[in-house]
VOPAGU-2260 file (C-alpha; in pm, 1 decimal, decimal comma):
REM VOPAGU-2260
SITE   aa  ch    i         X         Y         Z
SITE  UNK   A    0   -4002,7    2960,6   -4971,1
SITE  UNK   A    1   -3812,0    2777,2   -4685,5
SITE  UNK   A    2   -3961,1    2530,4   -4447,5
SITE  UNK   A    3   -3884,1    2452,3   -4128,8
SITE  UNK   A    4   -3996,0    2151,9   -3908,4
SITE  UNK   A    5   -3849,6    2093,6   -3613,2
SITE  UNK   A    6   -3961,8    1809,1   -3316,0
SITE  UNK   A    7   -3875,4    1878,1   -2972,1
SITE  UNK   A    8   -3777,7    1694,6   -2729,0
SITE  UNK   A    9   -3647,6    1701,8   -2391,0
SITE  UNK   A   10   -3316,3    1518,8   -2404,3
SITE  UNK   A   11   -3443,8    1197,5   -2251,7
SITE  UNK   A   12   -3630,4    1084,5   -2584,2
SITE  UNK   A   13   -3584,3     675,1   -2600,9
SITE  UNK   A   14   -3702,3     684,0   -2967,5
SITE  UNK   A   15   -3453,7     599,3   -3238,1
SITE  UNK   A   16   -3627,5     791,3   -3536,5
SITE  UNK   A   17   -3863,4    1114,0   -3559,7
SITE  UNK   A   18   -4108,2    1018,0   -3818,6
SITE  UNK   A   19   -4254,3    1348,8   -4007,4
SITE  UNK   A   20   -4591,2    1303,8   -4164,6
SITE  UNK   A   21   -4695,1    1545,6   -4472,0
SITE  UNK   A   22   -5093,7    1535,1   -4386,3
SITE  UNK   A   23   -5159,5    1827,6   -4605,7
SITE  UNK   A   24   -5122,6    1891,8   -5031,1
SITE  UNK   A   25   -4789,0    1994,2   -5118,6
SITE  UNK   A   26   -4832,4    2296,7   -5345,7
SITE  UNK   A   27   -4493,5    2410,6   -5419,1
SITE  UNK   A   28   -4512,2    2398,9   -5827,0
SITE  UNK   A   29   -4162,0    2487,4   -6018,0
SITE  UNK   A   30   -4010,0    2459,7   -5637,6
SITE  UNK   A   31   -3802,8    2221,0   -5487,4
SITE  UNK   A   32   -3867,0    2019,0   -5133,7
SITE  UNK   A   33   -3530,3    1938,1   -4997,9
SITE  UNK   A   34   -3562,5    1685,7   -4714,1
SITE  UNK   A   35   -3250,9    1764,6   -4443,3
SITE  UNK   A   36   -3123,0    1634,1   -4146,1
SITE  UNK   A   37   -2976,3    1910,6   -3938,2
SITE  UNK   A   38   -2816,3    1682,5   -3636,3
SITE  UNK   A   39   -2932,7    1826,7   -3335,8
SITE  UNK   A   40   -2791,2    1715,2   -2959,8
SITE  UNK   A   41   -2960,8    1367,1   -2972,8
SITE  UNK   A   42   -2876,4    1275,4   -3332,3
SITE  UNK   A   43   -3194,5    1170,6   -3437,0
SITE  UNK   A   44   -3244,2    1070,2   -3781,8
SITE  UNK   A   45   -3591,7    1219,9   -3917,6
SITE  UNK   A   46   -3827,8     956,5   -4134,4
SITE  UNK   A   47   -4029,4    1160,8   -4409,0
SITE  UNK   A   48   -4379,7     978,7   -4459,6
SITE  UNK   A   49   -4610,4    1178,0   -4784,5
SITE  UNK   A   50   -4965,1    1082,4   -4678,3
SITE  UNK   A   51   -5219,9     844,8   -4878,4
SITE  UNK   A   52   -5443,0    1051,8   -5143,2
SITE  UNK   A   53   -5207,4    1366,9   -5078,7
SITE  UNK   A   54   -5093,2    1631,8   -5405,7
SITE  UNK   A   55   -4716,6    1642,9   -5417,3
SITE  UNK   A   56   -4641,6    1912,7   -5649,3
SITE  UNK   A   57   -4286,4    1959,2   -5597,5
SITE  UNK   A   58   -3975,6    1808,3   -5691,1
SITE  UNK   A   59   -3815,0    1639,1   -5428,9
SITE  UNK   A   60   -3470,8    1599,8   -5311,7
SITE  UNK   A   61   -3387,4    1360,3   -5021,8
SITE  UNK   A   62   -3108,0    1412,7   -4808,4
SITE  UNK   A   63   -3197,6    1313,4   -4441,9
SITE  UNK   A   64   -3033,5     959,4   -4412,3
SITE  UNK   A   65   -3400,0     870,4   -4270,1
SITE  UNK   A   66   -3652,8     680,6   -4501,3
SITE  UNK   A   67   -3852,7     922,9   -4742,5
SITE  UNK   A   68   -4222,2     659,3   -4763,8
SITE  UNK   A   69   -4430,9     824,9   -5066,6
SITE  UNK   A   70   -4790,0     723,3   -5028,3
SITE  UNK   A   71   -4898,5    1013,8   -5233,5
SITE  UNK   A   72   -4945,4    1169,6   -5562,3
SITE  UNK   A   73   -4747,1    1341,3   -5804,1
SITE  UNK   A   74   -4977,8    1446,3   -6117,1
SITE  UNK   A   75   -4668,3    1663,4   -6247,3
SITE  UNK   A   76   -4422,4    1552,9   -6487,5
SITE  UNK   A   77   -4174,3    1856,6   -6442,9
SITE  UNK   A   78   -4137,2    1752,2   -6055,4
SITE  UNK   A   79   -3777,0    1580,4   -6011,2
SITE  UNK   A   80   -3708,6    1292,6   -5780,3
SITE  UNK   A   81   -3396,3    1248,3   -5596,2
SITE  UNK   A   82   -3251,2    1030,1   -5375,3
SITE  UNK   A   83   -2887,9    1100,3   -5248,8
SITE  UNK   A   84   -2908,0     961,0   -4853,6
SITE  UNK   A   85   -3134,5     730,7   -4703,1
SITE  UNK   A   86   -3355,1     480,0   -4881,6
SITE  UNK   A   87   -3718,2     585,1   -5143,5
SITE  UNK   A   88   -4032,5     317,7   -5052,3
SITE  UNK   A   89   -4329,2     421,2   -5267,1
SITE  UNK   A   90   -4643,0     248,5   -5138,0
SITE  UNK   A   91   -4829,0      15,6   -5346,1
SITE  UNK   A   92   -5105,2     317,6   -5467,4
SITE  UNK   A   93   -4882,9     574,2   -5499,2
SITE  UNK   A   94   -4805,5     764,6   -5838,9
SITE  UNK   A   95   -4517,0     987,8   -5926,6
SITE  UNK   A   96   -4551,7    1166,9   -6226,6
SITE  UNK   A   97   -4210,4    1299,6   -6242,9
SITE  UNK   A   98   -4011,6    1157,4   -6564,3
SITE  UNK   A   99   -3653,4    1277,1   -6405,4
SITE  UNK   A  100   -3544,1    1000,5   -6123,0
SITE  UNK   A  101   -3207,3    1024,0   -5981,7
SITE  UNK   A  102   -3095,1     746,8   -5742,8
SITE  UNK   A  103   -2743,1     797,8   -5622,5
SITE  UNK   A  104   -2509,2     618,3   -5356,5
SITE  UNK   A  105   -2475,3     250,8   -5257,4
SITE  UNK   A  106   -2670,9     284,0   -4977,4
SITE  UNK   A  107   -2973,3     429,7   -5144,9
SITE  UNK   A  108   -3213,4     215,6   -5281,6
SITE  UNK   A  109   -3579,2     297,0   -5462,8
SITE  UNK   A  110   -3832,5      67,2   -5330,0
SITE  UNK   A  111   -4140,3      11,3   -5604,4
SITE  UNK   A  112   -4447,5    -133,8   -5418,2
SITE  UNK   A  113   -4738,2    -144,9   -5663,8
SITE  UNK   A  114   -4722,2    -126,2   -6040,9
SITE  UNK   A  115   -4752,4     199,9   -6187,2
SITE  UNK   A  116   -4562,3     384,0   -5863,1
SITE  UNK   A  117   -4346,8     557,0   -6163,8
SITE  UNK   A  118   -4481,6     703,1   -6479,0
SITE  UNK   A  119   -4380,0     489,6   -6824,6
SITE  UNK   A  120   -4225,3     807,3   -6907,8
SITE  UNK   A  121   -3970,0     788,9   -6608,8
SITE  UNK   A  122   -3626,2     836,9   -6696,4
SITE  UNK   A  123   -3451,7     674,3   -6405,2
SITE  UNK   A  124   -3029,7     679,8   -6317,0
SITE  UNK   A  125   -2906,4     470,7   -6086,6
SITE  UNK   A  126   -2573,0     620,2   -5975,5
SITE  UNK   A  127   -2268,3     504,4   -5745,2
SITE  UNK   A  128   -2412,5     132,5   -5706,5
SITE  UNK   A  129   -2790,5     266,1   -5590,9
SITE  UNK   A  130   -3067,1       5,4   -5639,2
SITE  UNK   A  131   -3412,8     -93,6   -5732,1
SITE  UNK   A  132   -3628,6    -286,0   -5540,7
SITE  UNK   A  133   -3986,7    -445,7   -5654,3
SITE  UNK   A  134   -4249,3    -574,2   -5471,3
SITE  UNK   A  135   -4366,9    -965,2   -5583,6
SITE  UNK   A  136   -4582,6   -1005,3   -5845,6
SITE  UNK   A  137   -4556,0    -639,0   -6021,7
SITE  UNK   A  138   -4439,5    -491,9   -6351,6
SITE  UNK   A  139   -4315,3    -153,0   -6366,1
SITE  UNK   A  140   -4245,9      -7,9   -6712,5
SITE  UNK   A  141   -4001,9     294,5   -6741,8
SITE  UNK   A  142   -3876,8     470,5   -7064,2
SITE  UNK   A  143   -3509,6     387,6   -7005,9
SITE  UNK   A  144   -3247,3     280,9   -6692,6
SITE  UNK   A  145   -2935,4     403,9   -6688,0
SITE  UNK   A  146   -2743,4     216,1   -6438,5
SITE  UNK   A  147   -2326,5     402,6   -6334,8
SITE  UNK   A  148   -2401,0     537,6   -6711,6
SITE  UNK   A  149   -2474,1     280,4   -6912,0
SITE  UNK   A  150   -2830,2     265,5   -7090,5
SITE  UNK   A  151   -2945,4     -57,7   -7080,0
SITE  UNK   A  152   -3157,1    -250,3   -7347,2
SITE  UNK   A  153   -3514,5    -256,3   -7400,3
SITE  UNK   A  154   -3667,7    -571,1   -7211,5
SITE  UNK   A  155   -3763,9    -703,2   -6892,5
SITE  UNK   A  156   -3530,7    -692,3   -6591,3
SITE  UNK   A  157   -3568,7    -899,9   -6310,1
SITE  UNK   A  158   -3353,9   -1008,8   -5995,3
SITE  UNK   A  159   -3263,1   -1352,8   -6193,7
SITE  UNK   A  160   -3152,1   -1164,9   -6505,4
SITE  UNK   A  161   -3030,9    -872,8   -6392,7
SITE  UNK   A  162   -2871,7    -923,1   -6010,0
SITE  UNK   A  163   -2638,0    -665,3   -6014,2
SITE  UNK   A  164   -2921,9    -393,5   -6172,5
SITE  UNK   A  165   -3206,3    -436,3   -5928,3
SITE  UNK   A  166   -3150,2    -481,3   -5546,0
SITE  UNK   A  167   -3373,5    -627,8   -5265,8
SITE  UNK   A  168   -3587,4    -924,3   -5328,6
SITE  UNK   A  169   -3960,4   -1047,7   -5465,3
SITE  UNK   A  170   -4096,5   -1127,6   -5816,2
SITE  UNK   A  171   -4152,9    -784,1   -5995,1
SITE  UNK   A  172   -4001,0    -704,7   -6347,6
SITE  UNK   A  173   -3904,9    -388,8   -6459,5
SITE  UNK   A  174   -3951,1    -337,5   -6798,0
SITE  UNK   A  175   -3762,9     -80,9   -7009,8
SITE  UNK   A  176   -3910,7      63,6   -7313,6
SITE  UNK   A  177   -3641,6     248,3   -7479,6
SITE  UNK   A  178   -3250,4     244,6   -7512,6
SITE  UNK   A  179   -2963,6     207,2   -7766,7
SITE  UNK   A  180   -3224,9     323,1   -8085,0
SITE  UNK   A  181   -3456,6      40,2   -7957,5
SITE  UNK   A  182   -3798,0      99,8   -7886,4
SITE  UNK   A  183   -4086,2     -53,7   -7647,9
SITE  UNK   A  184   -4453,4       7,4   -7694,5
SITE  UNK   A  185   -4654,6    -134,1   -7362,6
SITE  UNK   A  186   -5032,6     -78,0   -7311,8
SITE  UNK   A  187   -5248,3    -204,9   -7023,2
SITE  UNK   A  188   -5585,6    -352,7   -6990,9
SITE  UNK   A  189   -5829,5     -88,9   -6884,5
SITE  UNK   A  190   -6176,1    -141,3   -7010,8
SITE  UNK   A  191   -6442,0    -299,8   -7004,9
SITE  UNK   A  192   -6559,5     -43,7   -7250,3
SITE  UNK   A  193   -6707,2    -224,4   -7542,2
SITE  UNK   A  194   -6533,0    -516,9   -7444,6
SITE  UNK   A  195   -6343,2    -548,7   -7787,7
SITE  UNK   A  196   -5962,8    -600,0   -7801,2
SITE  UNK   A  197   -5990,2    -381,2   -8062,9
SITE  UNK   A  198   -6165,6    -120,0   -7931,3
SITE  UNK   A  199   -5880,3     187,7   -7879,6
SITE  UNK   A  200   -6057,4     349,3   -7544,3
SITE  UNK   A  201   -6025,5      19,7   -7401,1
SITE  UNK   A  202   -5638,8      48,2   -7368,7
SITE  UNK   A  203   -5430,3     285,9   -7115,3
SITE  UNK   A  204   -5257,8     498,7   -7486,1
SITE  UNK   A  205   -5641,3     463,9   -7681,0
SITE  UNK   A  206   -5427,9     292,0   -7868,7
SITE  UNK   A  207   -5532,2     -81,7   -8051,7
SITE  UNK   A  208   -5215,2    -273,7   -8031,8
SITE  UNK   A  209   -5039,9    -398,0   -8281,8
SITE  UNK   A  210   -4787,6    -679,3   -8344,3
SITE  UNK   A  211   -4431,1    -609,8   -8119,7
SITE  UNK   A  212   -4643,8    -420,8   -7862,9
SITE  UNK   A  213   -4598,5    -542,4   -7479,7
SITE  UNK   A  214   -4975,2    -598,7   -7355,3
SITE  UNK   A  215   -5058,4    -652,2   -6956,6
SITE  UNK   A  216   -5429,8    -771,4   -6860,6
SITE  UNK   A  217   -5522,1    -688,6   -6485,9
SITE  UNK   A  218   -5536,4    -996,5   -6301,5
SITE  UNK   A  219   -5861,0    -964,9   -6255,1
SITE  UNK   A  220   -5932,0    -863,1   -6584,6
SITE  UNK   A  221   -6237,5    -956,2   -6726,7
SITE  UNK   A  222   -6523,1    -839,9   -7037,2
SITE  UNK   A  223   -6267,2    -902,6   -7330,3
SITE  UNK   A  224   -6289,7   -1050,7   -7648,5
């Protein structure tokens, strides 16, 4: 199925972009949502804005040269991600799903504005010098980053050790879980529950940790022994 939005104008429009909100579920399983600029006589370059609390179930493909915002949620793991003109900013409550995230072009970067934007599953490529940028104070796990083809190591990445990986500024890490035959295991905070470290429904797997594991308490975290 093929959609068309279009926003008229009468030739004497003064504003720079055409923003194009998504205020409705996205139901387009197994389908792709390609996101095109088609230059009209005024050359305006479309923004693409996925509402707050909205479904996206699609994969994606952004190619308007305007800024795709994702406020939304993806709940689907098969739904692909990517970004080949004009920048990604996911908002600090969105969720994508998708495990498959392709960022490609120097001029394309993948904003992450609240921990757990991407799922710890997320398989991301960074391709042609693309970049990642994180908001302060957040960690994003993702299974592995390839960046121009090379897998890079388990660990934490961060603008101080890793300047030429992750682009734009603040105080998030990104932390990679697998690569080279290494292996990761990271598990969040999210009881109270019984209040007991080693109570398994108190953790984000139901998994107790155990010694090597990554663990993250919420800031305000609180209830555990």
């Amino acid at each position: 199925k093929f959609y068309k939005v279009t926003a008229d104008h009468d030739g004497y429009v003064n504003a720079k972009n055409v923003t194009i909100s998504f205020s409705e579920d996205v139901e387009m399983p197994g389908k792709t949502l390609s996101l095109k600029f088609m230059s009209g006589s005024n050359n305006k370059v479309p923004n693409f804005t996925f509402a707050a609390n909205k479904n996206i179930d699609a994969s994606i493909r952004h190619l308007s040269g305007g800024t795709l915002t994702i406020n939304g949620i993806c709940t689907n793991a098969a739904n692909n991600l990517q970004i080949e003109s004009g920048p990604c900013a996911f908002g600090a409550n969105a969720r994508w799903a998708g495990t498959n995230i392709v960022v490609k072009g120097a001029a394309q970067t993948l904003s992450i504005g609240g921990s757990g934007n991407l799922s710890q599953a997320a398989v991301v490529q960074l391709q042609e010098g693309a970049k990642l940028a994180l908001a302060n104070g957040i960690l994003q796990p993702v299974l592995t980053l390839t960046v121009d083809g090379v897998e890079l190591d388990p660990g934490f990445y961060d603008l101080a050790s890793a300047p030429a990986v992750i682009g734009g500024t603040g105080t998030g890490k990104l932390l990679v879980l697998q690569g080279n035959g290494q292996e990761i295991h990271y598990k969040y905070w999210t009881g109270p529950g019984t209040g007991l470290f080693s109570e398994p429904t108190n953790w984000s797997d139901g998994l107790v940790p155990v010694p090597g594991d990554v663990v993250e308490f919420p800031a305000l975290a609180s209830g555990y022994n």
